[in-house]
C-alpha positions as protocol buffer text, in pm:
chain_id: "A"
residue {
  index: 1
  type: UNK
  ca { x: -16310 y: 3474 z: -2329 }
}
residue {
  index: 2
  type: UNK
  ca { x: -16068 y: 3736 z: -2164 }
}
residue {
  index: 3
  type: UNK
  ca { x: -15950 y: 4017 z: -2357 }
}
residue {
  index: 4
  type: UNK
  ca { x: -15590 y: 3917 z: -2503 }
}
residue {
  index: 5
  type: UNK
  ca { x: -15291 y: 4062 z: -2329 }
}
residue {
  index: 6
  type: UNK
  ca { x: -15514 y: 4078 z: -1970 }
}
residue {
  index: 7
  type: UNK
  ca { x: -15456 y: 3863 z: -1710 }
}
residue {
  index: 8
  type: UNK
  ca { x: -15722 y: 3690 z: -1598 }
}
residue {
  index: 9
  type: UNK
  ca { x: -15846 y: 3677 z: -1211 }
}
residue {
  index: 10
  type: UNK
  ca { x: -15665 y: 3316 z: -1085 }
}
residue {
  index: 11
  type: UNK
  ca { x: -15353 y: 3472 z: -1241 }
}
residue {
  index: 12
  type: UNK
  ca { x: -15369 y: 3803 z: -1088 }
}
residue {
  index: 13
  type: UNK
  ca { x: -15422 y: 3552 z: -754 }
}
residue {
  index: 14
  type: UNK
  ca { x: -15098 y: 3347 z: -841 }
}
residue {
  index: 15
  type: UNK
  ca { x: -14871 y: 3591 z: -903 }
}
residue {
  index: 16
  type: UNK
  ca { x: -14922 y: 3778 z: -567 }
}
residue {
  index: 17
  type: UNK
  ca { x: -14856 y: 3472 z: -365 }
}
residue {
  index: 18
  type: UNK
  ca { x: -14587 y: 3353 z: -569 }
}
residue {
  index: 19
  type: UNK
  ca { x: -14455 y: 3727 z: -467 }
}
residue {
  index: 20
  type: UNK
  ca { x: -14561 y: 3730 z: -68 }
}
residue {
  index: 21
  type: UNK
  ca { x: -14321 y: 3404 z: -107 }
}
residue {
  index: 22
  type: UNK
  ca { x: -14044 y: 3588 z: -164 }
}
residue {
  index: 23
  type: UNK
  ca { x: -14103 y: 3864 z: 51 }
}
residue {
  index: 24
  type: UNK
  ca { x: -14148 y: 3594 z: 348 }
}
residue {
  index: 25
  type: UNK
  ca { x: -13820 y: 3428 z: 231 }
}
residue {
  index: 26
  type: UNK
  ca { x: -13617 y: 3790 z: 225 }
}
residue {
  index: 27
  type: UNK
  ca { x: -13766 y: 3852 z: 586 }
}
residue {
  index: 28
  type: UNK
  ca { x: -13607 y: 3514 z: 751 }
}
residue {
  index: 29
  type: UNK
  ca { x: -13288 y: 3576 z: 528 }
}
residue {
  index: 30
  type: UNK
  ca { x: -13253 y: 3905 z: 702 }
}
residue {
  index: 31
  type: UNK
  ca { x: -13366 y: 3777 z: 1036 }
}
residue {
  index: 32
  type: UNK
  ca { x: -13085 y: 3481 z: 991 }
}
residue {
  index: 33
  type: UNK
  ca { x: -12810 y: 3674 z: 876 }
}
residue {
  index: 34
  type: UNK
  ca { x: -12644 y: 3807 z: 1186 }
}
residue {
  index: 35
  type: UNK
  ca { x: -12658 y: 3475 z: 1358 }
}
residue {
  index: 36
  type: UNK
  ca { x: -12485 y: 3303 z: 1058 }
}
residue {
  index: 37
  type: UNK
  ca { x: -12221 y: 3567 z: 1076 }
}
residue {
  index: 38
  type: UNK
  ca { x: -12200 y: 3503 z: 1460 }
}
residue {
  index: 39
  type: UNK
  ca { x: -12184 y: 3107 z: 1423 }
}
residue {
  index: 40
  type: UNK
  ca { x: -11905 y: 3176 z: 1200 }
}
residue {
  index: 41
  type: UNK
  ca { x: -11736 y: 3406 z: 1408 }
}
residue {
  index: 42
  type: UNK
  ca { x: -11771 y: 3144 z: 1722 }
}
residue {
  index: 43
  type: UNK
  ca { x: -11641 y: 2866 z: 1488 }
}
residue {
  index: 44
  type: UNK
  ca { x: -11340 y: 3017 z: 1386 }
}
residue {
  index: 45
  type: UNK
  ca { x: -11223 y: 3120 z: 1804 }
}
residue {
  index: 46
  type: UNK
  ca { x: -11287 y: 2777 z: 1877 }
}
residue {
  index: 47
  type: UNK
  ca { x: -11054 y: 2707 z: 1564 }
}
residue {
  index: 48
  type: UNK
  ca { x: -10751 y: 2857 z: 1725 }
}
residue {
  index: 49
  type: UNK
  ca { x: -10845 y: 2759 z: 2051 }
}
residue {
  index: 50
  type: UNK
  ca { x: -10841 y: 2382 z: 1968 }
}
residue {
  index: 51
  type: UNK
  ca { x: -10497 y: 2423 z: 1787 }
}
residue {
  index: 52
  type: UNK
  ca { x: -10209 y: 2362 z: 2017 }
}
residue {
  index: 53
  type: UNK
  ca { x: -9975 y: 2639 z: 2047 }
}
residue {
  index: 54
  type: UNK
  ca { x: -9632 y: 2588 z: 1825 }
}
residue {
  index: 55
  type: UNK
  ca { x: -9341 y: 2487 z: 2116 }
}
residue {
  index: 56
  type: UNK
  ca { x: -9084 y: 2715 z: 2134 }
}
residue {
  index: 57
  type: UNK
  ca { x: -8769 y: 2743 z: 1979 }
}
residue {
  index: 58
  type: UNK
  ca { x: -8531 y: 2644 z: 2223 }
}
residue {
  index: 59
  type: UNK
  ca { x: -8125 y: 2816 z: 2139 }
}
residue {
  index: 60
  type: UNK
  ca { x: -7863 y: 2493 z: 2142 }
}
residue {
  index: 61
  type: UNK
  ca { x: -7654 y: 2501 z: 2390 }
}
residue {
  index: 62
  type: UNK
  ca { x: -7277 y: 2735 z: 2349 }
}
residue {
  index: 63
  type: UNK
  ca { x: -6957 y: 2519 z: 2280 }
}
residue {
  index: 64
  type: UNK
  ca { x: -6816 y: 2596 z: 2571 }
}
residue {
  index: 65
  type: UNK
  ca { x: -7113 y: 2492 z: 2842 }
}
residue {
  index: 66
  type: UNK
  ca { x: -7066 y: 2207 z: 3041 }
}
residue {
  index: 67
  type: UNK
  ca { x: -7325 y: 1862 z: 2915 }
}
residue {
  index: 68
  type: UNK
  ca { x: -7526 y: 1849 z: 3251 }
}
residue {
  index: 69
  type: UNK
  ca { x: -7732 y: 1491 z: 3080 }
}
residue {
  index: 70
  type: UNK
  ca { x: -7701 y: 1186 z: 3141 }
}
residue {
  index: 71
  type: UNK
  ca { x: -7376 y: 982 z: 3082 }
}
residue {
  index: 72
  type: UNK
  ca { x: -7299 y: 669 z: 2951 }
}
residue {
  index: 73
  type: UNK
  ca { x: -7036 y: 455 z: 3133 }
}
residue {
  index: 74
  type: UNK
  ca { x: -6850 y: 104 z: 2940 }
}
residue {
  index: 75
  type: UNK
  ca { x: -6683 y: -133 z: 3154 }
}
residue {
  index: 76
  type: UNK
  ca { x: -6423 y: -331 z: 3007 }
}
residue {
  index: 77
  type: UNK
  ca { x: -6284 y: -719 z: 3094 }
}
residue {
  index: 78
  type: UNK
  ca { x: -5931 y: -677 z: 3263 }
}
residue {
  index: 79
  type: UNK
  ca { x: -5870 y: -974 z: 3044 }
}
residue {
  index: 80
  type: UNK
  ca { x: -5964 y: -822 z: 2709 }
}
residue {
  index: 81
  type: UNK
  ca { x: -5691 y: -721 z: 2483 }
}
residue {
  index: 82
  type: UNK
  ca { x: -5649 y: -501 z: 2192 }
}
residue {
  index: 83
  type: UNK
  ca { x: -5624 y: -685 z: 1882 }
}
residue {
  index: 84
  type: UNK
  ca { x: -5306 y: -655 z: 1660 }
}
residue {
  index: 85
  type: UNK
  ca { x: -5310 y: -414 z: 1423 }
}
residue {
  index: 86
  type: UNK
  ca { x: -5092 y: -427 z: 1152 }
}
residue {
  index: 87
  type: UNK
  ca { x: -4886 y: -140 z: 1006 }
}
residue {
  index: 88
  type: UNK
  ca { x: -4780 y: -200 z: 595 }
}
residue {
  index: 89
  type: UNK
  ca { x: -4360 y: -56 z: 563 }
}
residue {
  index: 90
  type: UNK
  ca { x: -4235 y: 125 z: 290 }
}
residue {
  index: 91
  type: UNK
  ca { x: -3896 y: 176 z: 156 }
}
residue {
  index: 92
  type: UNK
  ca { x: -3736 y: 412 z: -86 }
}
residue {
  index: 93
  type: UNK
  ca { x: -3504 y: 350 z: -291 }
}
residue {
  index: 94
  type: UNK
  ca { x: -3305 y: 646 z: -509 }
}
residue {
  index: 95
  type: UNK
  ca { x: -3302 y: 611 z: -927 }
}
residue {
  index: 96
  type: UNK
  ca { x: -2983 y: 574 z: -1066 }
}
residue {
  index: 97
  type: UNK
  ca { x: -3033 y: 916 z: -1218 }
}
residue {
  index: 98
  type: UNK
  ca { x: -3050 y: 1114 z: -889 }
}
residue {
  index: 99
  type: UNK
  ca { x: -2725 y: 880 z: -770 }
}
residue {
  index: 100
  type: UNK
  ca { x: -2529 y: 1018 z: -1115 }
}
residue {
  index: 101
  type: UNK
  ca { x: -2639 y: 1395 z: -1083 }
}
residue {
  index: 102
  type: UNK
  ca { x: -2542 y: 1356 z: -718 }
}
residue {
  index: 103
  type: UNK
  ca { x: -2187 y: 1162 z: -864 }
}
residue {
  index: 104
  type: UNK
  ca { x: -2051 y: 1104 z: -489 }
}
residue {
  index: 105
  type: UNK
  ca { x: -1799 y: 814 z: -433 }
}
residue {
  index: 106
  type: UNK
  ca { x: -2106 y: 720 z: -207 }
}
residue {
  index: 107
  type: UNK
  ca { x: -2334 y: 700 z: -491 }
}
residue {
  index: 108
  type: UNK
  ca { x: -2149 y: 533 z: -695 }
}
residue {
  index: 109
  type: UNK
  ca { x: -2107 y: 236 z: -444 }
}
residue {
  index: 110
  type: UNK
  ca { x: -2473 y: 240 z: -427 }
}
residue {
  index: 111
  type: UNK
  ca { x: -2515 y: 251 z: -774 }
}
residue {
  index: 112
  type: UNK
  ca { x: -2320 y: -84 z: -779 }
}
residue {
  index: 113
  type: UNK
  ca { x: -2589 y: -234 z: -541 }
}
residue {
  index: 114
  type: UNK
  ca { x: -2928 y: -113 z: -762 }
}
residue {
  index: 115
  type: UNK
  ca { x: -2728 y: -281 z: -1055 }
}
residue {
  index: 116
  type: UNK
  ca { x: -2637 y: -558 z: -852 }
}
residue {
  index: 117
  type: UNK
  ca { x: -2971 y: -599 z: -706 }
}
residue {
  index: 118
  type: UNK
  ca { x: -2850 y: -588 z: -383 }
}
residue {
  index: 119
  type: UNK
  ca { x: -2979 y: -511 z: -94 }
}
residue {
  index: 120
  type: UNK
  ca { x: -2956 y: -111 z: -16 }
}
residue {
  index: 121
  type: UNK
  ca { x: -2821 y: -154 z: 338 }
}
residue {
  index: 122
  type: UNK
  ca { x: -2560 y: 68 z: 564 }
}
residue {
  index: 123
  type: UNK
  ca { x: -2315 y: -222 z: 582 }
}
residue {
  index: 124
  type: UNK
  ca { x: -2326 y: -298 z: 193 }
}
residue {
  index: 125
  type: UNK
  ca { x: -2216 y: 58 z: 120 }
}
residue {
  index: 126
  type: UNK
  ca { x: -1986 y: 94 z: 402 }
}
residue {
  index: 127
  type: UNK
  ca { x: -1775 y: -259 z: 268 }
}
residue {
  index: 128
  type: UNK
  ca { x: -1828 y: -83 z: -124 }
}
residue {
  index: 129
  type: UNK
  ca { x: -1663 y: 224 z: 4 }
}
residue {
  index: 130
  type: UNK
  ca { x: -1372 y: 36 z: 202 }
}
residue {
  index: 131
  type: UNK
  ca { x: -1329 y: -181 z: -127 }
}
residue {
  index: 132
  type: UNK
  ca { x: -1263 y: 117 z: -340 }
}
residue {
  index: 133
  type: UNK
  ca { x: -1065 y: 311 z: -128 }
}
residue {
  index: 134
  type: UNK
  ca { x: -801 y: -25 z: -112 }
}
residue {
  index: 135
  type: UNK
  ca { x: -817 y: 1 z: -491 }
}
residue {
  index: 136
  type: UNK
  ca { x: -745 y: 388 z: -576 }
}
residue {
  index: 137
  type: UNK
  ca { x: -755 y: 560 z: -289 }
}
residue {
  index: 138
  type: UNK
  ca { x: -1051 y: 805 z: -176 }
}
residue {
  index: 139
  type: UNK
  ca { x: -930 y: 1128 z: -310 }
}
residue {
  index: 140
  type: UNK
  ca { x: -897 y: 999 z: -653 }
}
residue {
  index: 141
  type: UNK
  ca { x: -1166 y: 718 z: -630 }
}
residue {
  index: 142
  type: UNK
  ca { x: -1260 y: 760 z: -1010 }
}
residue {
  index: 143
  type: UNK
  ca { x: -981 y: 709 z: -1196 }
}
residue {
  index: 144
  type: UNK
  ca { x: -979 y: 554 z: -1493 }
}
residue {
  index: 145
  type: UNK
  ca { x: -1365 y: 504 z: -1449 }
}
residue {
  index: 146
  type: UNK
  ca { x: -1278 y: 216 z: -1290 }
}
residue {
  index: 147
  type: UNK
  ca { x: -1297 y: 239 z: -901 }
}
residue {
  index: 148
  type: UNK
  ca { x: -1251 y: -78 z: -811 }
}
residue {
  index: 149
  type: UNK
  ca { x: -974 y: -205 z: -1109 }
}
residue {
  index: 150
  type: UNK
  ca { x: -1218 y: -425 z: -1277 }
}
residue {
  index: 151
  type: UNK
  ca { x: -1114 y: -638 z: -1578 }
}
residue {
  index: 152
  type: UNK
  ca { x: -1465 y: -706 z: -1725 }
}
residue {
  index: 153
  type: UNK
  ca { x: -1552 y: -521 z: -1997 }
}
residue {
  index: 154
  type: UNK
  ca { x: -1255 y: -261 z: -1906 }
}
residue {
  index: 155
  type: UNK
  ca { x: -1034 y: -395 z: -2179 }
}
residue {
  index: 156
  type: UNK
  ca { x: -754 y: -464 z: -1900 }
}
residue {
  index: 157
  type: UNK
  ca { x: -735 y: -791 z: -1767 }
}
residue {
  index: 158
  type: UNK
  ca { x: -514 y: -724 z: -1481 }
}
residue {
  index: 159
  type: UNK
  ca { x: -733 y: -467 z: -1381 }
}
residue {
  index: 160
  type: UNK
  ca { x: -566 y: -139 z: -1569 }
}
residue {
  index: 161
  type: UNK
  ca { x: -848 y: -60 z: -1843 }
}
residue {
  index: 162
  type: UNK
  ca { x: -1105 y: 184 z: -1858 }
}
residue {
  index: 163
  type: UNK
  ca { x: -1449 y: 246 z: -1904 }
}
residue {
  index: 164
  type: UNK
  ca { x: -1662 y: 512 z: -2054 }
}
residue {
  index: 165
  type: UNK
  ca { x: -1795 y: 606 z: -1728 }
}
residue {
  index: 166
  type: UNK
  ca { x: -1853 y: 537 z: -1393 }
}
residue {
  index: 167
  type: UNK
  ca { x: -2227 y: 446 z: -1513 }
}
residue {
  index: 168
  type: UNK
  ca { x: -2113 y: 178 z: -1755 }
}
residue {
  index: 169
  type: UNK
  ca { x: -1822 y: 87 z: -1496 }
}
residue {
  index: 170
  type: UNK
  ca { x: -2088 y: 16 z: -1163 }
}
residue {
  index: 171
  type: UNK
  ca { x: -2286 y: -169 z: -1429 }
}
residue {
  index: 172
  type: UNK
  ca { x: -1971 y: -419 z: -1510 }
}
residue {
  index: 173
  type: UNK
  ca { x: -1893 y: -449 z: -1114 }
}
residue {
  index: 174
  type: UNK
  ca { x: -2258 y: -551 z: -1034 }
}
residue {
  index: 175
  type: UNK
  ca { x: -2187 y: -774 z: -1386 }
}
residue {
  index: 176
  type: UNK
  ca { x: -1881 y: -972 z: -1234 }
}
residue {
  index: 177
  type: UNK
  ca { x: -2044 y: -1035 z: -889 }
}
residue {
  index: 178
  type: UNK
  ca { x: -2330 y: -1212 z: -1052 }
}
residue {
  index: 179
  type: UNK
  ca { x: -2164 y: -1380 z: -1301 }
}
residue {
  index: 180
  type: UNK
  ca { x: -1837 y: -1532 z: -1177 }
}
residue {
  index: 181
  type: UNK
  ca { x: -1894 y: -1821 z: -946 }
}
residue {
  index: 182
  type: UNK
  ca { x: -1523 y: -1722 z: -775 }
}
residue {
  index: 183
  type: UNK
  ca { x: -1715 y: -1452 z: -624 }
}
residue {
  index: 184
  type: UNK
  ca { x: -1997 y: -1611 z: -500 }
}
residue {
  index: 185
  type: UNK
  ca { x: -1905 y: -1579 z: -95 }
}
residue {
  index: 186
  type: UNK
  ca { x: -1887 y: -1211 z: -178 }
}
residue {
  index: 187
  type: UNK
  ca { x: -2216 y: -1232 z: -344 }
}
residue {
  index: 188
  type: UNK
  ca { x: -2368 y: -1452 z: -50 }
}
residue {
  index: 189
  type: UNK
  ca { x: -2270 y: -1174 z: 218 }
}
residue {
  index: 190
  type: UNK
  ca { x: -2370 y: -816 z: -30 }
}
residue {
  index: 191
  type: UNK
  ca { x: -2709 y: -1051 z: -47 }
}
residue {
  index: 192
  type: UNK
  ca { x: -2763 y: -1081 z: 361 }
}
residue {
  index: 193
  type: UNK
  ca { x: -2661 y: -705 z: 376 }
}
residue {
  index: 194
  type: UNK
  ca { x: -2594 y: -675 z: 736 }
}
residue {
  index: 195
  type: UNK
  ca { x: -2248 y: -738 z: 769 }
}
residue {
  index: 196
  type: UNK
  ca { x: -1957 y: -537 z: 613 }
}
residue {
  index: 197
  type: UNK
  ca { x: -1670 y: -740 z: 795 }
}
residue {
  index: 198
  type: UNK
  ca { x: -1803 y: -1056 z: 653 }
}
residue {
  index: 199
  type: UNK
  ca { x: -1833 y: -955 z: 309 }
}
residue {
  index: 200
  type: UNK
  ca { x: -1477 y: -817 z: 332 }
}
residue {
  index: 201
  type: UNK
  ca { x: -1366 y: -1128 z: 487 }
}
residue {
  index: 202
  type: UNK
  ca { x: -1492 y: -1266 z: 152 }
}
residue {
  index: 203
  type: UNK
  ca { x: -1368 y: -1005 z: -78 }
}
residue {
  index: 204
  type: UNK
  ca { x: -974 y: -1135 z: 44 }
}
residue {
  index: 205
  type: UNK
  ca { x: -1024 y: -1453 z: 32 }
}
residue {
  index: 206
  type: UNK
  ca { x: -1164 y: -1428 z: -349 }
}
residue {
  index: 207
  type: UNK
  ca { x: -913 y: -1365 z: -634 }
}
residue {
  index: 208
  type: UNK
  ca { x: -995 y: -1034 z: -702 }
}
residue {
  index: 209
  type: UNK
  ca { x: -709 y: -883 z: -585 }
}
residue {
  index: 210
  type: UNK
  ca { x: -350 y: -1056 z: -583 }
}
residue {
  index: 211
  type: UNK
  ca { x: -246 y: -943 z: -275 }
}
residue {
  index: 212
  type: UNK
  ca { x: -560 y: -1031 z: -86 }
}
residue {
  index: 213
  type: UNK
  ca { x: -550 y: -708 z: 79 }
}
residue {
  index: 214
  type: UNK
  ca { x: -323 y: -884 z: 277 }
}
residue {
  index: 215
  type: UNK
  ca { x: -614 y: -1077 z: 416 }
}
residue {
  index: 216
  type: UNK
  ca { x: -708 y: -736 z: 616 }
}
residue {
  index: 217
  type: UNK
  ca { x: -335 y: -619 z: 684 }
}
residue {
  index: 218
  type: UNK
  ca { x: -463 y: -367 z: 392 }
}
residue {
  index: 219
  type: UNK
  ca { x: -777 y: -267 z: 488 }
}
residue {
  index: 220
  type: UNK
  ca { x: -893 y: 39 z: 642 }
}
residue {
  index: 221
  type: UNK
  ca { x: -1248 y: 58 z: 824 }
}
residue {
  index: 222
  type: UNK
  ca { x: -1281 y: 406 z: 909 }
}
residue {
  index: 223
  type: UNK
  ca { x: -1515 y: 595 z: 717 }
}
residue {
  index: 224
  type: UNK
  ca { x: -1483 y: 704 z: 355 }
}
residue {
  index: 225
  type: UNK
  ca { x: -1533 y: 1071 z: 303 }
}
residue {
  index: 226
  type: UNK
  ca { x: -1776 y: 1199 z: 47 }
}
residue {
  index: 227
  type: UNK
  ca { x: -1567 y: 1279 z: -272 }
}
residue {
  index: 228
  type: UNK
  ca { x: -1737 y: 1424 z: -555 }
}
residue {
  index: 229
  type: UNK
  ca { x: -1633 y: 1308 z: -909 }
}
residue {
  index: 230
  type: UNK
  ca { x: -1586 y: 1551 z: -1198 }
}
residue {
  index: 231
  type: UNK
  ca { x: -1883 y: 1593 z: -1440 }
}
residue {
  index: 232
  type: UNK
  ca { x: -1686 y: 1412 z: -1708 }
}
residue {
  index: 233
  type: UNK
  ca { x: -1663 y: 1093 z: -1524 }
}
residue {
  index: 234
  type: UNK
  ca { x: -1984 y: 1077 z: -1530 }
}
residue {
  index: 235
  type: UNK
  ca { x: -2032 y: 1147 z: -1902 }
}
């Protein structure tokens, strides 16, 4: 038996051709390395040179330079016409609180018609404006509070009372034009709104006033001036 701790011969044998192994697989490593670096360097150039180039950014073309593209022409039908189109109106009508800070004759004839629920028309004021004028007389359109002489709710039948103010008198005005049926031509016209002769023509034949207005001998149609009442009529 061997010695212990010695290798024996077959071992000794082993060991260097387990080692010339090696050595032979270092040698082709080295041998191999520069062409592995060279297949890599080949395979990354033909990398880049397969990759198509990125197109260029192109600058958009300045506001002001002419489109030189193609254009698009439509040809309409002589026969085709536009459709309708329809356009909503809107009207406006002032509160009875800008009409009593205003406190105008003109507003107050107005106010009449909001009260009323008349129509808000040209005409309808212009035959309000004629009618109290004929009663009082423009420069002094508020007296009493009662510009046109009413009896309802004025405490003067004949026409002589008073109200509070001109607020509470337009309210009593609209009030007997609804109410009374002897006024109903006068209502009738202040309801069609366009016509200030024919709702005078009305407001002498009713019995509002005893003369008539002498059936239009009385009555003025030239325009009312603007006539502010004091503050106090207005309460």
């Amino acid at each position: 038996m061997p010695a212990a701790g010695r290798p024996v011969q077959g071992e000794r044998r082993a060991a260097r051709i387990h080692a010339a192994g090696l050595e032979h697989r270092a040698r082709i490593g080295r041998r191999l390395a520069p062409l592995a670096a060279a297949i890599a360097v080949l395979s990354l150039g033909l990398t880049y040179a397969l990759t198509p180039p990125a197109p260029a950014a192109s600058e958009p073309p300045g506001a002001g330079e002419a489109f030189s593209g193609a254009t698009q022409t439509v040809s309409v039908a002589g026969d085709v016409a536009a459709p309708d189109v329809s356009h909503e109106s809107y009207v406006t009508t002032t509160g009875p609180e800008t009409l009593v800070e205003s406190g105008t004759n003109h507003d107050w004839a107005e106010l009449v018609l909001i009260y009323g629920d008349f129509p808000i028309t040209q005409a309808n004021i212009d035959v309000m404006l004629r009618w109290m004028r004929q009663e009082n007389g423009p420069d002094n359109w508020w007296n009493r509070n009662n510009p046109l002489n009413n009896g309802n709710g004025s405490g003067g039948g004949s026409g002589l009372g008073s109200y509070a103010t001109l607020s509470i008198a337009a309210e009593y005005a609209a009030d007997s034009l609804r109410r009374y049926s002897f006024y109903d031509a006068i209502e009738a016209s202040l309801e069609a709104g366009n016509d200030a002769n024919a709702t005078a023509q009305a407001i002498w034949a009713s019995p509002w006033a005893g003369s008539h207005y002498g059936y239009g001998s009385h009555w003025s149609t030239a325009p009312v001036k603007v006539i502010t009442a004091p503050e106090s009529a207005w309460g």
